[in-house]
N, C-alpha and C positions, 0 to 999 in steps of 0.2 A: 557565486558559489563559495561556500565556507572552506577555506582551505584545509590541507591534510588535517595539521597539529590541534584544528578548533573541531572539527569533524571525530577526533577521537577524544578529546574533552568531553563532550558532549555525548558520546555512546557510554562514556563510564560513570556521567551528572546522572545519563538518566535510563539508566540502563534497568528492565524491569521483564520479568519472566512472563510469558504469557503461555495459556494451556494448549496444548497439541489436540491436531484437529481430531476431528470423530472418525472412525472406520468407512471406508468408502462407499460409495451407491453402487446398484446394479452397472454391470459396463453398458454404454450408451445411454444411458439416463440422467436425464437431466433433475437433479435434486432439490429439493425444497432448502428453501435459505434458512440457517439459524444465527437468533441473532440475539446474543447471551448480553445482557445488562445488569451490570456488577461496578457499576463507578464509572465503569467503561463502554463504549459500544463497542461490541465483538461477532463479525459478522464472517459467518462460514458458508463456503461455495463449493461448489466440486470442481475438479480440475484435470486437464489434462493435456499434454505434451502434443505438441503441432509439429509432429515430422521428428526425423533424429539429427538433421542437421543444425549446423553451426550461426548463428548465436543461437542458444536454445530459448524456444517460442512455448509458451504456456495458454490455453484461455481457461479464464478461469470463468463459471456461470452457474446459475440456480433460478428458478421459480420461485418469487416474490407473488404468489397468490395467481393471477392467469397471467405477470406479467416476465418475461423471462430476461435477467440479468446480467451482465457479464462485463469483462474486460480481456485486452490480452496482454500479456504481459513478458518483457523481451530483456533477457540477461545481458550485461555489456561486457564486451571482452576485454577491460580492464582492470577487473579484480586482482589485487597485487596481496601475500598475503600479511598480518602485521600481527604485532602483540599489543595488548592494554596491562597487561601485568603478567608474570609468571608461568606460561603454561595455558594463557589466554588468550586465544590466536581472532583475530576478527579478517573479514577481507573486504577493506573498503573499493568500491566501485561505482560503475552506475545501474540505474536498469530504465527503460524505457514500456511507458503506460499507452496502450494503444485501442483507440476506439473500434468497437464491433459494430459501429450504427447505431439502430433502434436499441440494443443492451445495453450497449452500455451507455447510452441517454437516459433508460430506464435504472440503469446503475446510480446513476450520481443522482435522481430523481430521487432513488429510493433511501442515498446516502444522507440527502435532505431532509426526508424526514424521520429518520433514526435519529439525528444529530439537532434535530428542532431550528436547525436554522433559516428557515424563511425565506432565503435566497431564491427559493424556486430555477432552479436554472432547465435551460429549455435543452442543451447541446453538449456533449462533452469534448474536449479538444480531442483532435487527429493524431496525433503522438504527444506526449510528456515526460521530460524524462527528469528525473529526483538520479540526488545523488544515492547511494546506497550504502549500507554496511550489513556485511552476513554477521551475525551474529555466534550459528551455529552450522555447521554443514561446511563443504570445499565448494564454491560456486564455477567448477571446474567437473564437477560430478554431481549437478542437482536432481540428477533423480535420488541419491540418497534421502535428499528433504535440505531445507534450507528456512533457517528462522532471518527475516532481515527485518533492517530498520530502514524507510526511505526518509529522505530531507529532500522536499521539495524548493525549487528557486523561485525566488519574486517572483509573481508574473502579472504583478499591477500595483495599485495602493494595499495593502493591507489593513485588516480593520484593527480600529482602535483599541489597546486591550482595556480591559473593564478595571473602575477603580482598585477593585481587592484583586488585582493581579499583579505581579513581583513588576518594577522597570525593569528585570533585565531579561526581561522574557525575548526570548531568540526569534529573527525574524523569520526563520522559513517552518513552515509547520513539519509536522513530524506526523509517520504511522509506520505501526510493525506489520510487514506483509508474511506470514508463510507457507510456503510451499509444502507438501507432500506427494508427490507424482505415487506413491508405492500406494499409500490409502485415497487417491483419487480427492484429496479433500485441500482445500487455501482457506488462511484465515488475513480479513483482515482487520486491524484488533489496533483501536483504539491508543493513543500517547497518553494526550491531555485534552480534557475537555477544552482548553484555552485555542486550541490549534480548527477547531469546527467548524467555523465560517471560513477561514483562512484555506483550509483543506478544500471546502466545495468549490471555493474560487478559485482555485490555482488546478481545477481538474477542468473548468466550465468554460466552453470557446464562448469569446467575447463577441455582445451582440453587433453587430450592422449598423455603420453608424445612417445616418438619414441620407 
């Protein structure tokens, strides 16, 4: 895991505004997925809060055509808070990604082929946990709303990056998660196309060996 000092290099390299989600769905409805392609894949789910206790629990889901989607998603209680410049508070922490079953195998399914990478994966892992950085919000009070960045850790070979890609491309892939609990709505929205294959594999439980 990329320590403090390189972890806040890294949120102000690449740091990049992404648009706030849509106004929410009927309550108990499960919402049709949008999924905005503008350089970036930008994929919105409706969301909402599993219980009012401690660590605060999210699932976030949508209808991908008759298939329905989801993950859930768990804040970690060490969010410490810090500055990147002047007036610019981030709170780096962690959060832990957690599978629904059938969703969220259909999730990372459908991750695949938004992101065109071919991977085909059959499974999603059981828990995963990225490091994290709020960006905007106190992750102490996320029902406010919370823009994060997660950094995900090795979790095997990583693939080769492609010739016209910089060497110093960073090994753990990168995406912006946000939360909205108030407008019912999570986006999860795209880094770098470079991180695509990298991302489906570090969410995909590893096949059975023989």
């Amino acid at each position: 895991m990329a320590d403090r000092g390189r972890l806040l290099d890294r949120i102000v390299a690449f740091f990049r505004a992404v648009p706030a989600p849509a106004a929410a769905s009927a309550p108990g409805a499960v919402p049709p997925v949008i999924v905005t392609v503008d350089g970036f894949v930008d994929i919105e789910l409706g969301l909402r809060r599993l219980g009012p206790g401690r660590p605060p629990r999210f699932r976030l889901g949508a209808m991908a055509g008759s298939r329905e989607i989801g993950l859930e998603v768990v804040l970690g209680d060490s969010f410490s808070r810090s500055e990147i410049g002047p007036g610019i508070p981030i709170w780096p922490g962690t959060v832990r990604l957690r599978s629904l079953g059938a969703p969220s195998d259909a999730f990372l399914s459908f991750l695949d082929e938004q992101y065109g990478t071919g991977r085909n994966p059959l499974k999603m892992r059981q828990e995963v946990s990225a490091t994290a950085a709020v960006l905007e919000g106190n992750p102490g009070q996320p029902e406010r709303g919370l823009r994060m960045k997660l950094f995900f850790e090795e979790q095997g070979e990583l693939s080769e990056p492609e010739e016209d890609e910089e060497e110093t491309r960073p090994e753990t892939p990168e995406v912006y998660l946000n939360l909205n609990p108030a407008g019912g709505r999570a986006s999860w929205s795209e880094k770098d196309e470079g991180y695509r294959s990298d991302l489906v594999f570090a969410l995909t439980e590893p096949a059975m060996g023989p």
